[in-house]
C-alpha positions in Angstrom: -50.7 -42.4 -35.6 -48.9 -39.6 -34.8 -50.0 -37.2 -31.9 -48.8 -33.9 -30.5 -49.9 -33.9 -27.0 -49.7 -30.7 -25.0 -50.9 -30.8 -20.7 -50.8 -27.3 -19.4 -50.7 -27.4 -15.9 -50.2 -24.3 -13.4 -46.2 -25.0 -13.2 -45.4 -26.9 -15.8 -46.3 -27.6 -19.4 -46.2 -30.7 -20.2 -45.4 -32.4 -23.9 -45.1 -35.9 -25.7 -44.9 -36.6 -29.3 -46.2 -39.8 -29.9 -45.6 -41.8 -32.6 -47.4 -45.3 -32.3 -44.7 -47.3 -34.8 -42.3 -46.1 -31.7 -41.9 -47.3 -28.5 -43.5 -44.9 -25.7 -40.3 -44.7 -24.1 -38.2 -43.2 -27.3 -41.0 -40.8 -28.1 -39.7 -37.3 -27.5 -41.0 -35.9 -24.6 -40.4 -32.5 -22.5 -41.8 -30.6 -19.3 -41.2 -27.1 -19.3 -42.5 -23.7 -17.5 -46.0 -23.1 -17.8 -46.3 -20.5 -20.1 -47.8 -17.8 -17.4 -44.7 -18.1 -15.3 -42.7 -17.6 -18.7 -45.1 -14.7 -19.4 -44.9 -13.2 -15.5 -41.0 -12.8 -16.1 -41.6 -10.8 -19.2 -43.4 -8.5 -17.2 -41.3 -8.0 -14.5 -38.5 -6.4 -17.0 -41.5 -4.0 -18.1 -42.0 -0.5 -16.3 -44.3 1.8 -17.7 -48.2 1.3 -18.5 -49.1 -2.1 -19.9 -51.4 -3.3 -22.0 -51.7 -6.9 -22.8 -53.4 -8.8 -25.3 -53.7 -12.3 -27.1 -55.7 -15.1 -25.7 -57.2 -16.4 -22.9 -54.9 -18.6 -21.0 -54.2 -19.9 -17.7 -53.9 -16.7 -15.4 -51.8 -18.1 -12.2 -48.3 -16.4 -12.0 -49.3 -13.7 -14.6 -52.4 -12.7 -12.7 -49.9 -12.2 -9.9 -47.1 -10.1 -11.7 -50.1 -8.1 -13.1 -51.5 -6.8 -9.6 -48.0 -6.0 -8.7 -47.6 -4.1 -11.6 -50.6 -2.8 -10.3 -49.0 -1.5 -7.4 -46.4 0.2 -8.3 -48.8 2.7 -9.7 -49.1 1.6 -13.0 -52.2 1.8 -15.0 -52.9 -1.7 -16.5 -55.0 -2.6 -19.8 -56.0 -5.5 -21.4 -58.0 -6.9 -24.7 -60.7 -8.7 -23.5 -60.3 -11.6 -24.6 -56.9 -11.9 -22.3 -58.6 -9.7 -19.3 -60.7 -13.7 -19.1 -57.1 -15.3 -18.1 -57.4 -13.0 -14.7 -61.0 -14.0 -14.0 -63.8 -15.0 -16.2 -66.1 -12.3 -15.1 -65.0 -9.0 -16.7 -66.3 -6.7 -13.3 -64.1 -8.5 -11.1 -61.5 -8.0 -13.3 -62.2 -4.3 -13.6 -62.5 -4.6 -9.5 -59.1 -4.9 -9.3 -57.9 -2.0 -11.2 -57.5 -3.3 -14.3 -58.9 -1.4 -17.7 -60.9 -3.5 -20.3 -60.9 -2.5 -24.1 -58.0 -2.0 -26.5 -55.0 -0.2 -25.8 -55.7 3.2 -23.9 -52.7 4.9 -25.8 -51.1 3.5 -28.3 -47.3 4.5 -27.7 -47.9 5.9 -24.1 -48.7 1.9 -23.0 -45.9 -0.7 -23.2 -47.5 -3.8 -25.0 -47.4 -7.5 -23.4 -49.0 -10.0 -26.2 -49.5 -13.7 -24.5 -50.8 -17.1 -25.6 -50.0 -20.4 -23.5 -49.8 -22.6 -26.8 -46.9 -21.4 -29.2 -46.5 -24.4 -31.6 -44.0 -22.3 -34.4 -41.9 -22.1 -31.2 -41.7 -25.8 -30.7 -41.9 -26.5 -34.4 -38.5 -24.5 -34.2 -37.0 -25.9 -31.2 -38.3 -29.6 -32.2 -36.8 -29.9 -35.7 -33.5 -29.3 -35.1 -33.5 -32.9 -33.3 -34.5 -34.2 -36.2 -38.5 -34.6 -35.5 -41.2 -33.9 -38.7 -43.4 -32.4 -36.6 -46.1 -33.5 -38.8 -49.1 -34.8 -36.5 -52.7 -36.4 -37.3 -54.1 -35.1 -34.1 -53.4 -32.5 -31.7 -54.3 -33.0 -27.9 -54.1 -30.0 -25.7 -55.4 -30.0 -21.8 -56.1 -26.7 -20.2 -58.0 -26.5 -16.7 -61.1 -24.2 -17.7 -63.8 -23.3 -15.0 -65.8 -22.1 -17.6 -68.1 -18.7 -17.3 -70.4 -19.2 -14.7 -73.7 -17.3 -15.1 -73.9 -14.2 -12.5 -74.0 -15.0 -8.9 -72.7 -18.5 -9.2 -69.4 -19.4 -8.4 -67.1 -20.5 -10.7 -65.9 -23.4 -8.2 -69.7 -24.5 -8.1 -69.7 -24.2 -12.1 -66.9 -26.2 -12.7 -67.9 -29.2 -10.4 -71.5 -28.8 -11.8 -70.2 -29.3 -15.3 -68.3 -32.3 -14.7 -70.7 -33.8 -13.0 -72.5 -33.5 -16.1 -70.4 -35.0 -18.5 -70.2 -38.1 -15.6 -73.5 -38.7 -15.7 -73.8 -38.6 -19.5 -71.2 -40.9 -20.1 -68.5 -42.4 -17.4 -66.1 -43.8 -19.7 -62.2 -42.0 -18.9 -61.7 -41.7 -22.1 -64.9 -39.6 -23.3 -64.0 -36.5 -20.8 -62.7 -34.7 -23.9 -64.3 -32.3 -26.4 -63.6 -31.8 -30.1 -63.0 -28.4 -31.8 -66.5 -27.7 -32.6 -68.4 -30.0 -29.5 -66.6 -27.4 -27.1 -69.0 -25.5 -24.7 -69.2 -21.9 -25.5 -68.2 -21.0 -21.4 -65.2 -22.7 -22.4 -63.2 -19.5 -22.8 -60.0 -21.2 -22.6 -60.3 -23.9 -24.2 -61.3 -22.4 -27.1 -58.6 -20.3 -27.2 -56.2 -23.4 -27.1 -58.3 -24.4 -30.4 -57.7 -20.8 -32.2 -53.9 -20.9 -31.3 -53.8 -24.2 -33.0 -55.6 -23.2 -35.7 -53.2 -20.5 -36.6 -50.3 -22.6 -37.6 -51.7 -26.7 -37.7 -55.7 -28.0 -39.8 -55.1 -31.0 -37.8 -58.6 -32.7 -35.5 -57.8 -31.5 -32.3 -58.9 -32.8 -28.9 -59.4 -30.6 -25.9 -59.7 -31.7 -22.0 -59.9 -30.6 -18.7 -56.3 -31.4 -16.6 -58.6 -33.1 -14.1 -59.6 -35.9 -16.5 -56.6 -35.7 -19.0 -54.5 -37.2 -15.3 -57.3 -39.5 -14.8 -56.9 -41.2 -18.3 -53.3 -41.1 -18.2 -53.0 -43.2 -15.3 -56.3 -45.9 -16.2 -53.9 -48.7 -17.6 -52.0 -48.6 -14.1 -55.6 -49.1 -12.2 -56.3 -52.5 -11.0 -59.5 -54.0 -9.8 -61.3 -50.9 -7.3 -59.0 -48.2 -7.7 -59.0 -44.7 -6.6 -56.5 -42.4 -8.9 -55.2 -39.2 -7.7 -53.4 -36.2 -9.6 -52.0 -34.0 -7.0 -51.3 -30.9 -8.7 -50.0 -27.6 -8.1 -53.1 -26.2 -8.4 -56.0 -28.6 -7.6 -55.9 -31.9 -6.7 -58.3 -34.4 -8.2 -59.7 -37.7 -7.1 -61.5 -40.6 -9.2 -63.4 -43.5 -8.1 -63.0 -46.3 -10.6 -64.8 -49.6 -10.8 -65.0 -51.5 -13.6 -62.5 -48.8 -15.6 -65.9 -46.1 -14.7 -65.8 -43.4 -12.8 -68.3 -43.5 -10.4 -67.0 -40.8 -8.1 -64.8 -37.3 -8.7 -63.3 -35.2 -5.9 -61.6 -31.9 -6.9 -59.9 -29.4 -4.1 -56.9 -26.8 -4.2 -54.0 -28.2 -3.4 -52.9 -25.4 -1.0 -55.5 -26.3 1.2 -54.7 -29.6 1.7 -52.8 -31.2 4.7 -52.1 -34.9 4.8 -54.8 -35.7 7.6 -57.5 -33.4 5.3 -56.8 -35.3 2.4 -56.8 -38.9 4.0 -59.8 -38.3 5.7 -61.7 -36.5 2.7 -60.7 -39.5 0.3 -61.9 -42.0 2.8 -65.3 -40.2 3.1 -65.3 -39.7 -0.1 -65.2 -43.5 -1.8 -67.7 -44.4 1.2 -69.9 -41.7 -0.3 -70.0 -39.9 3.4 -68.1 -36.8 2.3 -70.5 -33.9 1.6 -70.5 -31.7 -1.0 -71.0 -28.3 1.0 -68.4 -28.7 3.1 -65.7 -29.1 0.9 -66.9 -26.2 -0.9 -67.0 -24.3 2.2 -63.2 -25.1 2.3 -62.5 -23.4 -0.4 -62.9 -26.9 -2.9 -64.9 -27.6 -5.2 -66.8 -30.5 -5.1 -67.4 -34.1 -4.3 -70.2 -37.2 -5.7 -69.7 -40.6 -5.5 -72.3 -42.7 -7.6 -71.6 -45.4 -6.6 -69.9 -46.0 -2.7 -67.4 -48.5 -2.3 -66.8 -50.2 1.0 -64.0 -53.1 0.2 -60.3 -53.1 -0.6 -59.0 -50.3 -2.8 -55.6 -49.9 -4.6 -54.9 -46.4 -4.3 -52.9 -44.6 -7.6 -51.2 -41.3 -7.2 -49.3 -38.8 -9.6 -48.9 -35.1 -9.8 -45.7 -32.4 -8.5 -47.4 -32.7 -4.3 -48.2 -36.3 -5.0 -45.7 -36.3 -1.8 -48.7 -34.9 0.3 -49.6 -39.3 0.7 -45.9 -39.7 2.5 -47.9 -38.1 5.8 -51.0 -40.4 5.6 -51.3 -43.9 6.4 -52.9 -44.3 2.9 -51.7 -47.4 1.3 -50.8 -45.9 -2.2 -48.3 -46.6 -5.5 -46.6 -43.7 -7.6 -48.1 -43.9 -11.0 -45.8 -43.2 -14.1 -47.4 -44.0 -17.4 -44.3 -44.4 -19.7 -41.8 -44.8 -16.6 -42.7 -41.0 -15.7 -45.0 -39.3 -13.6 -45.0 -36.0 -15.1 -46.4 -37.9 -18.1 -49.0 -38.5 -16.8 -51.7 -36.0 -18.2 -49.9 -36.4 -22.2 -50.6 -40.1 -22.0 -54.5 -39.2 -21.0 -54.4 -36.9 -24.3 -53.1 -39.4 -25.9 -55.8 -42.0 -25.2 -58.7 -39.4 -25.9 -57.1 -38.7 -29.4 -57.1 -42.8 -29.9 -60.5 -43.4 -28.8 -61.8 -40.8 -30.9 -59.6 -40.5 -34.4 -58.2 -44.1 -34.8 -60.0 -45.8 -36.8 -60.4 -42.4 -38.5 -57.0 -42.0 -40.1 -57.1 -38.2 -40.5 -53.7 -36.6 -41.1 -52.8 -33.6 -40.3 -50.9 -30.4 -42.2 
């Protein structure tokens, strides 16, 4: 099989094309700018009224650039179905200044058109080192919160919805959706699917960063093991017995100090770490099914996987394929195996 595998983090994008008649080291393999810091440097060459449109991706840097735009007395407008890459509630988005609707004045209002998966652009790039770029699946990860209903908070939401799909099924591998199983408060990652969809009618496979880390790293987990991605954004934890998860930890990263995040994870795979208080500092969420009390190898990736150096964790880097930054590709990759192997669809 042949996969295109796409992890969109909120610093870098992160991409492997695997080919399984290859080995994983001498598939081609690349870790760029996330697409809203590429998108946040358009902006900053623009002066004048803006109005943006496209998709909904992953707001981070371009959120930013927008509110200084903002501030420099601009008036700001965006298609709605972009104005959900700021926040996924429209009136907090119109809270910050920002118009709603399609473009204002056409002429009068410089236009900023963004999407956070551009495949004729790496079709381009790709082929002139000689690759097909033929694929039987597509894998694309994408953190989504999701649209939480009104007076709910999105962090709540998000927790509440993976808790879900943990108690439904605990298997690494099944934390993925396909194009037509995907949640309709999914904004984002059904966007991913209708950016695909322009250029590729290959089965495509959608996950959450959180879990697409998770998988990426389960071949390196031995025995007990707790398996942590520490990313730029949020930094997620998994409790894994028996290659199950039977406990998920999720906080921002920027909150985090080395003696927070030792003490929260040791709580946490005892089971004695509550829920509200991590939410109350500005996480998201914590359950552990099942507590474990015994020895525990401890598995960390991510870009501030270096937080660990100031605990007294006993812990091991994990790079799948010899490279950390890997990591969430080779969980893509799994969840397109498990789901389209024995398939044998081929893709456009």
């Amino acid at each position: 099989m042949k996969i295109l595998a796409i992890d969109i983090g909120a610093g870098t994008q992160d991409i492997l094309l695997f080919d399984s008649e290859k080995k994983i080291e001498n598939c081609t393999s690349l870790v760029l700018p996330t697409p809203s810091k590429i998108l946040a440097e358009k902006l900053k060459k623009i002066d004048g009224n803006l109005y943006v449109c496209g998709d909904t991706i992953g707001g981070g840097s371009l959120s930013r650039a927008i509110l200084r735009h903002l501030k420099k007395g601009y008036r700001v407008s965006m298609e709605e179905s972009a104005a959900y890459s700021i926040r996924n509630n429209l009136d907090e988005v119109r809270s910050m200044g920002i118009e709603v609707g399609s473009n204002p004045s056409p002429g009068h209002f410089q236009e900023l058109e963004i999407c956070e998966i551009d495949l004729p652009l790496l079709r381009q790039f790709l082929t002139q080192f000689g690759e097909d770029f033929n694929f039987d699946v597509i894998s694309v990860a994408v953190q989504d919160h999701g649209v939480a209903p009104k007076g709910v908070s999105d962090r709540t939401f998000r927790f509440e919805k993976m808790e879900e799909m943990l108690r439904k099924d605990n298997r690494p591998e099944s934390f993925h959706f396909t194009e037509d199983s995907i949640p309709d408060y999914y904004l984002r990652m059904k966007s991913a699917v209708k950016a695909v969809r322009r250029t590729f009618s290959s089965p495509i496979v959608v996950m959450d960063t959180a879990f697409s880390a998770i998988s990426g790293c389960l071949d390196e987990a031995e025995g007990p093991s707790l398996i942590v991605n520490a990313g730029n954004g949020h930094t997620i934890a998994a409790l894994l017995i028996n290659r199950k998860i039977e406990g998920l930890y999720e906080h921002h990263t920027h909150e985090l100090t080395p003696e927070k995040l030792e003490n929260h994870l040791r709580l946490f795979v005892r089971g004695e770490l509550n829920r509200q208080k991590v939410f109350e500092d500005n996480g998201h969420g914590v359950i552990t099914l099942a507590p474990f009390f015994g020895e525990i190898s401890i598995r960390v990736t991510g870009p501030n996987r270096d937080l660990f150096n100031g605990t007294s964790l006993q812990f091991t880097y994990a790079a799948p394929a010899e490279n950390t930054m890997m990591t969430g590709p080779m969980g893509l990759i799994k969840a397109a195996l498990y789901r389209f192997q024995k398939a044998g669809s081929s893709g456009q």
